[in-house]
PDB file as gemmi writes it, atoms N, CA and C in Angstrom:
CRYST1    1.000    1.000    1.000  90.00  90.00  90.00 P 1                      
ATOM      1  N   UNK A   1      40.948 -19.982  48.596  1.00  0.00           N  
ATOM      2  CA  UNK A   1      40.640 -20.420  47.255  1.00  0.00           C  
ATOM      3  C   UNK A   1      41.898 -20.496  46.419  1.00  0.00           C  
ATOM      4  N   UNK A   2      42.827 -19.437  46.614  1.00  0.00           N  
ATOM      5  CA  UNK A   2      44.090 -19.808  45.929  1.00  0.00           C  
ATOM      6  C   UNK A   2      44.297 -19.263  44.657  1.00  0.00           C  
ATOM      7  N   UNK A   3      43.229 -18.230  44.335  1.00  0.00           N  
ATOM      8  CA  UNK A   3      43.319 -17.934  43.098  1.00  0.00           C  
ATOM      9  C   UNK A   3      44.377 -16.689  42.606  1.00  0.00           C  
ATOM     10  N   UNK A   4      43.967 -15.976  41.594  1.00  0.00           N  
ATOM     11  CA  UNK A   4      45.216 -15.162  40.994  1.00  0.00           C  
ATOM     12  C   UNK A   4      45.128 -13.826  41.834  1.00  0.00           C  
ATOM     13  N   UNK A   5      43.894 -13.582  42.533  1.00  0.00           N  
ATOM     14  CA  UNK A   5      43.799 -12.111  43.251  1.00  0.00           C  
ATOM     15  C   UNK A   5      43.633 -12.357  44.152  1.00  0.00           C  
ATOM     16  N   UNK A   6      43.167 -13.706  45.128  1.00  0.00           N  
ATOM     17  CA  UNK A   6      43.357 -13.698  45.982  1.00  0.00           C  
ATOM     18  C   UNK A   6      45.164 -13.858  46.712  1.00  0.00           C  
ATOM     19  N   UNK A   7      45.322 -14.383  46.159  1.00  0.00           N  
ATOM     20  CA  UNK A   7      47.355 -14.470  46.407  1.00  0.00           C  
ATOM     21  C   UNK A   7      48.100 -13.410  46.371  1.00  0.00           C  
ATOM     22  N   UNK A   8      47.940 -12.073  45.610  1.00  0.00           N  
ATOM     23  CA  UNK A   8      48.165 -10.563  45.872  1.00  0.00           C  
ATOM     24  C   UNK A   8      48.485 -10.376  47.024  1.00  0.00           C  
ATOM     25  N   UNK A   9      49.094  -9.501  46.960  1.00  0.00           N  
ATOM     26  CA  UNK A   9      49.085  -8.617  48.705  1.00  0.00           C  
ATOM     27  C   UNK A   9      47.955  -7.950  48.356  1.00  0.00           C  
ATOM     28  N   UNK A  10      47.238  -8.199  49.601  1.00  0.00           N  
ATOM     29  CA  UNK A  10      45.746  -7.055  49.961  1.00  0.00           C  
ATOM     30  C   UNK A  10      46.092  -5.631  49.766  1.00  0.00           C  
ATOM     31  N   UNK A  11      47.450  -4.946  50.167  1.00  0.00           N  
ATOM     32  CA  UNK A  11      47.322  -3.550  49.628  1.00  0.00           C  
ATOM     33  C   UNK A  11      47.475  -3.429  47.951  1.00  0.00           C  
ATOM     34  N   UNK A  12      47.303  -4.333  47.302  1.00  0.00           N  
ATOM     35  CA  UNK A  12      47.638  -4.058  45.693  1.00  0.00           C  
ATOM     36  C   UNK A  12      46.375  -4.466  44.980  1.00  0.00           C  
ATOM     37  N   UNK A  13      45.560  -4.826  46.256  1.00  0.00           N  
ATOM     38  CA  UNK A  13      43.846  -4.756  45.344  1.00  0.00           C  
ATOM     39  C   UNK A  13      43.380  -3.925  44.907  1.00  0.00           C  
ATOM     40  N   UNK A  14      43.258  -3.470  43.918  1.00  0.00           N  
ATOM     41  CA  UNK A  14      41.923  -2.355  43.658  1.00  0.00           C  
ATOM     42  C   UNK A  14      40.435  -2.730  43.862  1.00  0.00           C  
ATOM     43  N   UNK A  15      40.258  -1.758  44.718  1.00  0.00           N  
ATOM     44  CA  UNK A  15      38.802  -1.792  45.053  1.00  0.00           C  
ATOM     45  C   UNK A  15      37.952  -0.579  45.091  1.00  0.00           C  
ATOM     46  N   UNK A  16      36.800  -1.145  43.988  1.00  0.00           N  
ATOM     47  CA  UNK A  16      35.966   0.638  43.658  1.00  0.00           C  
ATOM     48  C   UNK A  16      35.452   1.300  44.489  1.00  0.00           C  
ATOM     49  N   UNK A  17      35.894   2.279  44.712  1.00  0.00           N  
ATOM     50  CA  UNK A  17      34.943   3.369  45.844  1.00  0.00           C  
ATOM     51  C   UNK A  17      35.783   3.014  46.861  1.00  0.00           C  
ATOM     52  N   UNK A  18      36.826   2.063  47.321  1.00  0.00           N  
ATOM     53  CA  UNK A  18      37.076   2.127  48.799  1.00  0.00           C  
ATOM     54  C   UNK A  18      37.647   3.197  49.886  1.00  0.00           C  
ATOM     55  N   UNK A  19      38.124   4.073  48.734  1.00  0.00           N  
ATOM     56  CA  UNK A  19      38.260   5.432  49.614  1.00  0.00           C  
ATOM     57  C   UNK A  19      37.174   6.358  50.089  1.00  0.00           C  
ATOM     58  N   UNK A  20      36.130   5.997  49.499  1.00  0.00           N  
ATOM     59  CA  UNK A  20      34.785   6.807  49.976  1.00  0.00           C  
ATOM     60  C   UNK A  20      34.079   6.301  50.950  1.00  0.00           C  
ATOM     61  N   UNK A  21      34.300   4.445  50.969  1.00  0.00           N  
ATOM     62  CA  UNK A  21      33.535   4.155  51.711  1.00  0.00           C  
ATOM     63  C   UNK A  21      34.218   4.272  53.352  1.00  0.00           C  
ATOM     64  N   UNK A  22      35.908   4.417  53.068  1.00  0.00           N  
ATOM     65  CA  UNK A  22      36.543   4.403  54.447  1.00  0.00           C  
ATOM     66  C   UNK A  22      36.425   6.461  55.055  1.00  0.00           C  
ATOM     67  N   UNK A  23      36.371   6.884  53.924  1.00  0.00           N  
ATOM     68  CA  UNK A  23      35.905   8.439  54.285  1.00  0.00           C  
ATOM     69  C   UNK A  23      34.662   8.686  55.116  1.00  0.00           C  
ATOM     70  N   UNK A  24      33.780   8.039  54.731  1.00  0.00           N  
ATOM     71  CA  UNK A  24      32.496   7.694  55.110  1.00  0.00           C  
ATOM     72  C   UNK A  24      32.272   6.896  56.173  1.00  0.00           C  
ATOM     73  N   UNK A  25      33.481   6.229  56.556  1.00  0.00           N  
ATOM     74  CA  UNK A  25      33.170   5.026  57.910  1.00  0.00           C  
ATOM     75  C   UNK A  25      34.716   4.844  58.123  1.00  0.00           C  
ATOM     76  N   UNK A  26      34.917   5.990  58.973  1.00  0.00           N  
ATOM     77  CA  UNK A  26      36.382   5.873  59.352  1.00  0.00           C  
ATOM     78  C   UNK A  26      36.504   4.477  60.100  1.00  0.00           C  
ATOM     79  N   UNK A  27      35.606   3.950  61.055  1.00  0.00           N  
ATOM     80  CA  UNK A  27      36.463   2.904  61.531  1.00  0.00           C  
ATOM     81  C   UNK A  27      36.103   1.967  60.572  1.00  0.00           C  
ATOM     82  N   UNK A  28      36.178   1.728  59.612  1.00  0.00           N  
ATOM     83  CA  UNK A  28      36.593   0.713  58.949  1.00  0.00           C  
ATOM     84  C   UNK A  28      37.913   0.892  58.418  1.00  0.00           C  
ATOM     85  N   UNK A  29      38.431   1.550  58.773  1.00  0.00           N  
ATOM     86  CA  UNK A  29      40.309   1.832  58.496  1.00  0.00           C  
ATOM     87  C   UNK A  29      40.686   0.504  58.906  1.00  0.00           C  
ATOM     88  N   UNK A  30      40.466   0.139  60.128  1.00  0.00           N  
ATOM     89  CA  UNK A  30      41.402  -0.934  60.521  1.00  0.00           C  
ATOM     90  C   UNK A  30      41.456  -2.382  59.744  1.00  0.00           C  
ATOM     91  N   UNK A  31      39.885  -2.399  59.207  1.00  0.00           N  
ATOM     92  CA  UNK A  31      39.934  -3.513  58.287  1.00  0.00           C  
ATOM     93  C   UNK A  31      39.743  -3.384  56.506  1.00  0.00           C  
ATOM     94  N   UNK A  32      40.569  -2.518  56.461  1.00  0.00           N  
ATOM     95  CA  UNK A  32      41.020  -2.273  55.543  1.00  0.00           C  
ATOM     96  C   UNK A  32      41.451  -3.335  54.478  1.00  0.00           C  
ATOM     97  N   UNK A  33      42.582  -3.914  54.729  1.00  0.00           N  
ATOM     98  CA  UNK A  33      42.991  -5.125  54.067  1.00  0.00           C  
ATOM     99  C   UNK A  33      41.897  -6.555  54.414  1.00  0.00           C  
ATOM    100  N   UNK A  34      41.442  -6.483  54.932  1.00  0.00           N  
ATOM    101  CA  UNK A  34      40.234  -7.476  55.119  1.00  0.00           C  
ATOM    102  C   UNK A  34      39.164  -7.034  54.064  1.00  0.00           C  
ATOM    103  N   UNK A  35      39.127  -6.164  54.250  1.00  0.00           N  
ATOM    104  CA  UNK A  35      38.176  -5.854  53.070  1.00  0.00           C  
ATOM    105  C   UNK A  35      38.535  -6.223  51.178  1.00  0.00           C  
ATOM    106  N   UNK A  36      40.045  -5.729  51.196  1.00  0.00           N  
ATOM    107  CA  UNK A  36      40.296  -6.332  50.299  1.00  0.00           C  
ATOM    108  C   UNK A  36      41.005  -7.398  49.805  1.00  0.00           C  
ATOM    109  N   UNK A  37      41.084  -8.531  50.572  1.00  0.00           N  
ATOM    110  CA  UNK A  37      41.311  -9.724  50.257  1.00  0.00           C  
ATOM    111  C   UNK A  37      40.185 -10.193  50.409  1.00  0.00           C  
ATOM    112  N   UNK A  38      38.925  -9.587  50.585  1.00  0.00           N  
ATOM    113  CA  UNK A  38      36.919 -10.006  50.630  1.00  0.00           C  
ATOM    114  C   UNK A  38      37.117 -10.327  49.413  1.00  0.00           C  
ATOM    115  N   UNK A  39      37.527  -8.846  48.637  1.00  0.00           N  
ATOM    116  CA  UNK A  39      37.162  -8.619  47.154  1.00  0.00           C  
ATOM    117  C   UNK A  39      37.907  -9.378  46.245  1.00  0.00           C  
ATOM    118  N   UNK A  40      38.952  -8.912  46.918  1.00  0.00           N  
ATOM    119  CA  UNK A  40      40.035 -10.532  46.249  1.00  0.00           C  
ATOM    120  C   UNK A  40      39.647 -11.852  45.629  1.00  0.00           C  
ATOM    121  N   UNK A  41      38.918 -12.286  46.822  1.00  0.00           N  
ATOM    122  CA  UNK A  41      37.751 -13.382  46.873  1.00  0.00           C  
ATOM    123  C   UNK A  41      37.119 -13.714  45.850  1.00  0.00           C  
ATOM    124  N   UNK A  42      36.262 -12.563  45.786  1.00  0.00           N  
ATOM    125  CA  UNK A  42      35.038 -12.181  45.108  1.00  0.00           C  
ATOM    126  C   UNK A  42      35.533 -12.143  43.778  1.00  0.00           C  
ATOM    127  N   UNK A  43      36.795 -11.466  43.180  1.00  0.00           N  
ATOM    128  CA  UNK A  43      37.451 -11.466  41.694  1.00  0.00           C  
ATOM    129  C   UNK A  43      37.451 -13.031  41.316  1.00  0.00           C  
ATOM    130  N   UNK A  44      37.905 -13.988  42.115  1.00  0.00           N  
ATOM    131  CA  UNK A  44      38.691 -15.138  41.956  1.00  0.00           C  
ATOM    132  C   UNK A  44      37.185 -16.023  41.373  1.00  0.00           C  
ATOM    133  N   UNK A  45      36.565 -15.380  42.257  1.00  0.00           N  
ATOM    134  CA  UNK A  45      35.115 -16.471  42.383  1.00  0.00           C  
ATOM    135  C   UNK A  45      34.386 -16.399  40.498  1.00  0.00           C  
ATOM    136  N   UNK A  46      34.183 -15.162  40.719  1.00  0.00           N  
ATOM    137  CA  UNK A  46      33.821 -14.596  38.958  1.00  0.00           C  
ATOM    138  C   UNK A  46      34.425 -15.016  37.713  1.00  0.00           C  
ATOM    139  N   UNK A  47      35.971 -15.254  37.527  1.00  0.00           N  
ATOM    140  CA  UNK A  47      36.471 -15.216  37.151  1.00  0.00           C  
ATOM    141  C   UNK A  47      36.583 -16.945  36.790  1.00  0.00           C  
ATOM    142  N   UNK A  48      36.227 -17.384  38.379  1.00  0.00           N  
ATOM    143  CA  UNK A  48      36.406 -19.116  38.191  1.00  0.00           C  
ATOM    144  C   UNK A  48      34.937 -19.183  37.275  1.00  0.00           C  
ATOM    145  N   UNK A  49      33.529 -18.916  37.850  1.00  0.00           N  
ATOM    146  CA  UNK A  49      32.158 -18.731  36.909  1.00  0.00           C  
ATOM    147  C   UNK A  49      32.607 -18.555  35.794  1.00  0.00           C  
ATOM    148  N   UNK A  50      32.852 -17.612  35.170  1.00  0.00           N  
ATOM    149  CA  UNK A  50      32.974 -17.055  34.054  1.00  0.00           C  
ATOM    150  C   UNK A  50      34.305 -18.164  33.154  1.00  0.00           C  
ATOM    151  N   UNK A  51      35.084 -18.619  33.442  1.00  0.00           N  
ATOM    152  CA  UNK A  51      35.835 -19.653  33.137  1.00  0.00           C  
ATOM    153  C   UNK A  51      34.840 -20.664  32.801  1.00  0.00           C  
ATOM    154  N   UNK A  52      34.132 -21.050  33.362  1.00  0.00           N  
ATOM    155  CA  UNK A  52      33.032 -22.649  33.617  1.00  0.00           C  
ATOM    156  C   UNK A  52      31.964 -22.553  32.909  1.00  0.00           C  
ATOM    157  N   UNK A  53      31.329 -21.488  32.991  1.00  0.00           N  
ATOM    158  CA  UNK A  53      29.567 -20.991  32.338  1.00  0.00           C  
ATOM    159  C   UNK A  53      29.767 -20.182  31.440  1.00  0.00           C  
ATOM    160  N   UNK A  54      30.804 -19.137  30.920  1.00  0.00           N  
ATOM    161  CA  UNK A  54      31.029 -18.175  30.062  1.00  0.00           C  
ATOM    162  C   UNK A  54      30.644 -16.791  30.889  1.00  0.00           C  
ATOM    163  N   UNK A  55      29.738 -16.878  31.554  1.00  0.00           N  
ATOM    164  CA  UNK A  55      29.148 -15.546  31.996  1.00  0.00           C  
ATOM    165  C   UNK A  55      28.972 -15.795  33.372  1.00  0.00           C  
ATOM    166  N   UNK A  56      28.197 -14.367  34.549  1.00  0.00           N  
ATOM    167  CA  UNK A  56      28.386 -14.362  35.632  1.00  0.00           C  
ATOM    168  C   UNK A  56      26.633 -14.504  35.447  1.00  0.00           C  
ATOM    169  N   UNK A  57      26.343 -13.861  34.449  1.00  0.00           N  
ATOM    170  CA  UNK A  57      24.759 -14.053  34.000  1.00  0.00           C  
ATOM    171  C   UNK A  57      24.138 -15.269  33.837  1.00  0.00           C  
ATOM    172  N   UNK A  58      25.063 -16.079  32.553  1.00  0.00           N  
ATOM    173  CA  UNK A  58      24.555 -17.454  32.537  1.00  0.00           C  
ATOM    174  C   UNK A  58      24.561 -18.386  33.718  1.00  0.00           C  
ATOM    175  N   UNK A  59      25.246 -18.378  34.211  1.00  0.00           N  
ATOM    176  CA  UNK A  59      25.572 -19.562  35.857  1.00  0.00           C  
ATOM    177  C   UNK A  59      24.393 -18.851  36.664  1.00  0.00           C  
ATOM    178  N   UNK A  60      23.835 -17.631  36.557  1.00  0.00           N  
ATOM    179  CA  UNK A  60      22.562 -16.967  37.881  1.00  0.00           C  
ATOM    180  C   UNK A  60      21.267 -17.839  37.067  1.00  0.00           C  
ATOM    181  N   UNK A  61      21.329 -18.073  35.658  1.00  0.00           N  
ATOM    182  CA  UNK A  61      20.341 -18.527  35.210  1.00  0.00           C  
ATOM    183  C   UNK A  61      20.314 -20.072  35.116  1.00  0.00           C  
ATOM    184  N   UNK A  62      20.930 -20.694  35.968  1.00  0.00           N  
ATOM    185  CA  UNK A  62      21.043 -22.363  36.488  1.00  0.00           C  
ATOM    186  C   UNK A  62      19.791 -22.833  36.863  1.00  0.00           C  
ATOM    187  N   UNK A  63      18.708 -22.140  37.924  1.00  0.00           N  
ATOM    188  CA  UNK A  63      17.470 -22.609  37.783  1.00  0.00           C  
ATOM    189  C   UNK A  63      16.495 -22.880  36.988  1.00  0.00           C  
ATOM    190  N   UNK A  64      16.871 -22.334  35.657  1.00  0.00           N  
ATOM    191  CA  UNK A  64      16.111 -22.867  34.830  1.00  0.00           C  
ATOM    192  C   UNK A  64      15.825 -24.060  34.248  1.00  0.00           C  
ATOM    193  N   UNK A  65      17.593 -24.419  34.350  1.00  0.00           N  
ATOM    194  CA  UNK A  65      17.527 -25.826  33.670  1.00  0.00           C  
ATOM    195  C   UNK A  65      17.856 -27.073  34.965  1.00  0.00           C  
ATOM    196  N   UNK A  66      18.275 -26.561  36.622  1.00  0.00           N  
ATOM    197  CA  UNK A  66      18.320 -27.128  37.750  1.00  0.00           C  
ATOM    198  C   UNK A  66      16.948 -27.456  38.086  1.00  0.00           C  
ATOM    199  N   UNK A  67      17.397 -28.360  39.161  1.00  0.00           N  
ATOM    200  CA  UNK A  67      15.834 -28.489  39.714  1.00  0.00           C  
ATOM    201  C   UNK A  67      14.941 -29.016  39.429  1.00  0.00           C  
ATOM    202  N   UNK A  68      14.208 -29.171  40.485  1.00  0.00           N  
ATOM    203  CA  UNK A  68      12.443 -29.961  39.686  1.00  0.00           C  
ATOM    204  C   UNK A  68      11.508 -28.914  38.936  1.00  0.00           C  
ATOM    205  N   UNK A  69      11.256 -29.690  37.483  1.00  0.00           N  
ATOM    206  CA  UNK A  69      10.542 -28.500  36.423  1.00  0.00           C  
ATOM    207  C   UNK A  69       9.208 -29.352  36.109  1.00  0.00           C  
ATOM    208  N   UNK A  70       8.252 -29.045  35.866  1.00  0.00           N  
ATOM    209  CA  UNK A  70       6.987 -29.848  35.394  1.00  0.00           C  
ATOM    210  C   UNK A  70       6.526 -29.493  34.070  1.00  0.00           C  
ATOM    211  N   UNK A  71       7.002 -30.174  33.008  1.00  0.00           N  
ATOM    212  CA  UNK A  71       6.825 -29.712  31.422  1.00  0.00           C  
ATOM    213  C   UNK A  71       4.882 -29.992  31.431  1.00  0.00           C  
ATOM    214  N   UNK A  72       4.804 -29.247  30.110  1.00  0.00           N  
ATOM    215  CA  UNK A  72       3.038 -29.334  29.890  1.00  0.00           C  
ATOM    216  C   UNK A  72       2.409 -30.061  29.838  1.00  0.00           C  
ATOM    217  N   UNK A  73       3.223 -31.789  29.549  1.00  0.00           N  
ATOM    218  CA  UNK A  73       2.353 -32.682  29.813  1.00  0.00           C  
ATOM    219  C   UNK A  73       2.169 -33.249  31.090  1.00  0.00           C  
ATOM    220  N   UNK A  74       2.753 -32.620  31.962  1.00  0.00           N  
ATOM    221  CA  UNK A  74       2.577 -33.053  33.082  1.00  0.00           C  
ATOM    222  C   UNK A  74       3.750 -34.004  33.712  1.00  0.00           C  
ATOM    223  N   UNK A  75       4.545 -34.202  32.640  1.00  0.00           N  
ATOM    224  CA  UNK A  75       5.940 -34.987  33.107  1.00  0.00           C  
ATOM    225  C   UNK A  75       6.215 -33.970  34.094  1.00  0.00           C  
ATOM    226  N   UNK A  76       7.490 -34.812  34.881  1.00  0.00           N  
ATOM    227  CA  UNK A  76       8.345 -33.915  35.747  1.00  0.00           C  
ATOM    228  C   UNK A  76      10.204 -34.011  35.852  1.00  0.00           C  
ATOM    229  N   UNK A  77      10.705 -33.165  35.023  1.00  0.00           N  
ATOM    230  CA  UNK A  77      11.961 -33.715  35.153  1.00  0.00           C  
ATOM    231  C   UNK A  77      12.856 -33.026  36.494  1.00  0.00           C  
ATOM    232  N   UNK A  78      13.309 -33.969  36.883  1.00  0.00           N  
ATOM    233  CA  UNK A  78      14.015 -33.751  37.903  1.00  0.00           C  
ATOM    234  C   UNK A  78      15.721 -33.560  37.738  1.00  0.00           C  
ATOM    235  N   UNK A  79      16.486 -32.591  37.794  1.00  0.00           N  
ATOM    236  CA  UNK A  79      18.228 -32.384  37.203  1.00  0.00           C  
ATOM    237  C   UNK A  79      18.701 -31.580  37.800  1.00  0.00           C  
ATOM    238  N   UNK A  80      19.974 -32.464  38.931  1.00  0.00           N  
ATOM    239  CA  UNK A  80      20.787 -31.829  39.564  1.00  0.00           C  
ATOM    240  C   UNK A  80      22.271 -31.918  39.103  1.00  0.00           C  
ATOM    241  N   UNK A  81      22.743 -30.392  39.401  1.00  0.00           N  
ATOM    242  CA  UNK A  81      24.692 -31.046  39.184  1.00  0.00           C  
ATOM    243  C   UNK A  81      25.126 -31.197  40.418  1.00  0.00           C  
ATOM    244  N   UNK A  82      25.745 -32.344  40.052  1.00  0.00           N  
ATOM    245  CA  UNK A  82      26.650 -33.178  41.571  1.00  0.00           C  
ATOM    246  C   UNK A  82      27.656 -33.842  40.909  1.00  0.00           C  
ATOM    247  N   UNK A  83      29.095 -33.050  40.448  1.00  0.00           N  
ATOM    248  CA  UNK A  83      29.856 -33.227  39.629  1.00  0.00           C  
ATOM    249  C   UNK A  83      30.949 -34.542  40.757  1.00  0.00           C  
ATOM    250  N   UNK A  84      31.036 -35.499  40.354  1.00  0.00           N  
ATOM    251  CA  UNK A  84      31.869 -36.853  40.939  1.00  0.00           C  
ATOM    252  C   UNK A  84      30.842 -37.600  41.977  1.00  0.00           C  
ATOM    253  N   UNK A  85      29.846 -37.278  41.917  1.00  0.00           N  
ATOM    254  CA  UNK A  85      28.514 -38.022  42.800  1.00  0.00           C  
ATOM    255  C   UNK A  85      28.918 -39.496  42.350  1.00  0.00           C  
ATOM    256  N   UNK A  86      29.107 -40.506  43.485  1.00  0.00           N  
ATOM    257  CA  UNK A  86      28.910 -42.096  43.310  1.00  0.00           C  
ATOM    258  C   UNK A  86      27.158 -42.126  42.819  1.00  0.00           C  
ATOM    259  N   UNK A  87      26.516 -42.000  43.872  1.00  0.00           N  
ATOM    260  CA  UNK A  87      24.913 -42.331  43.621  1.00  0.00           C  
ATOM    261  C   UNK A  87      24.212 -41.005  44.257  1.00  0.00           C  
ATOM    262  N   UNK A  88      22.808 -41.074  43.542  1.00  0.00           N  
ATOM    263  CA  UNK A  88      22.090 -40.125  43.664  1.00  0.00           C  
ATOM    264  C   UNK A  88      20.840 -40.792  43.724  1.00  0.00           C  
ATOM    265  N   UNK A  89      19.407 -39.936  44.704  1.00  0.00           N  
ATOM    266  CA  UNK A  89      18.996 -40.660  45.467  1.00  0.00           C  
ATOM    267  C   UNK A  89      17.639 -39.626  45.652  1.00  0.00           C  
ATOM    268  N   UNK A  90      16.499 -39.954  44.914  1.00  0.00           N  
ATOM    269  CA  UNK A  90      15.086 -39.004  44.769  1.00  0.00           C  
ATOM    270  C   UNK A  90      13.977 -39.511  45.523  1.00  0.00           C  
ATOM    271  N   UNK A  91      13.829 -39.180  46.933  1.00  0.00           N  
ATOM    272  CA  UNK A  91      12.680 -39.857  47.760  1.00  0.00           C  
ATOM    273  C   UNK A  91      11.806 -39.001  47.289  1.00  0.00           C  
ATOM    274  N   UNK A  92      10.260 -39.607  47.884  1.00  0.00           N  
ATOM    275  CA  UNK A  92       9.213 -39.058  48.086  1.00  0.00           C  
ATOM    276  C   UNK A  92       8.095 -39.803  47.174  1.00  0.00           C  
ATOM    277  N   UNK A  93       6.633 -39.308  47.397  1.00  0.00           N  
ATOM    278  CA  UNK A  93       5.672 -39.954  47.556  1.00  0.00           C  
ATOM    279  C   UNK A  93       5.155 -39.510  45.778  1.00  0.00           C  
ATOM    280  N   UNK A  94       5.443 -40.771  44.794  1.00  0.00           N  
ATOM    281  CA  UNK A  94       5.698 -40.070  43.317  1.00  0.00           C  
ATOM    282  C   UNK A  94       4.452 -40.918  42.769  1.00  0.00           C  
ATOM    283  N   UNK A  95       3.410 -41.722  44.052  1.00  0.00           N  
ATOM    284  CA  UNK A  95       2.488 -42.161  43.193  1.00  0.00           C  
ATOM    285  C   UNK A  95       1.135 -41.652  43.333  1.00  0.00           C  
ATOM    286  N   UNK A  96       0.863 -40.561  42.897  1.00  0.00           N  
ATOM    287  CA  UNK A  96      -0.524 -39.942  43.280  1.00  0.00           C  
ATOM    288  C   UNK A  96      -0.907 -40.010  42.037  1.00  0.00           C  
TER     289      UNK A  96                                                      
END                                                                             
């Protein structure tokens, strides 16, 4: 991904609890730094969300306004993001 924590050296991640969890599961010693360039990951990813949506909350709440929704009159709106999409393309059987 390329981001600001993932590009770190893996030993300069902080990661919560990881001394308990390698106390607790010695052989995970060896993947140690795998583990934290995971988290690395995982910072970069949040951080990109939270850049885009404001929150890590607001972007989980995308289905609300994604997707096929059926308002009370019985309309149905259909809204996907497909950010640089040429064409977009809604089969199925819409005359009952």
């Amino acid at each position: 991904m390329g981001g600001k924590w993932s590009s770190m050296d893996p030993s300069e991640i902080e990661v919560p609890e990881i001394n308990t969890l390698l106390e607790r599961d010695p052989y995970l010693k060896p993947y140690e730094n795998e583990i934290r360039k995971r988290y690395a990951l995982f910072k970069d990813y949040v951080e990109k969300i939270e850049a885009g949506d404001g929150s890590l909350d607001k972007f989980s709440r995308g289905y609300e306004v994604f997707g096929i929704h059926i308002n009370e009159d019985n309309s149905v709106i259909a809204r996907e993001w497909a950010p640089g999409a040429q064409e977009l393309f809604l089969t199925g059987d819409f005359s009952k």
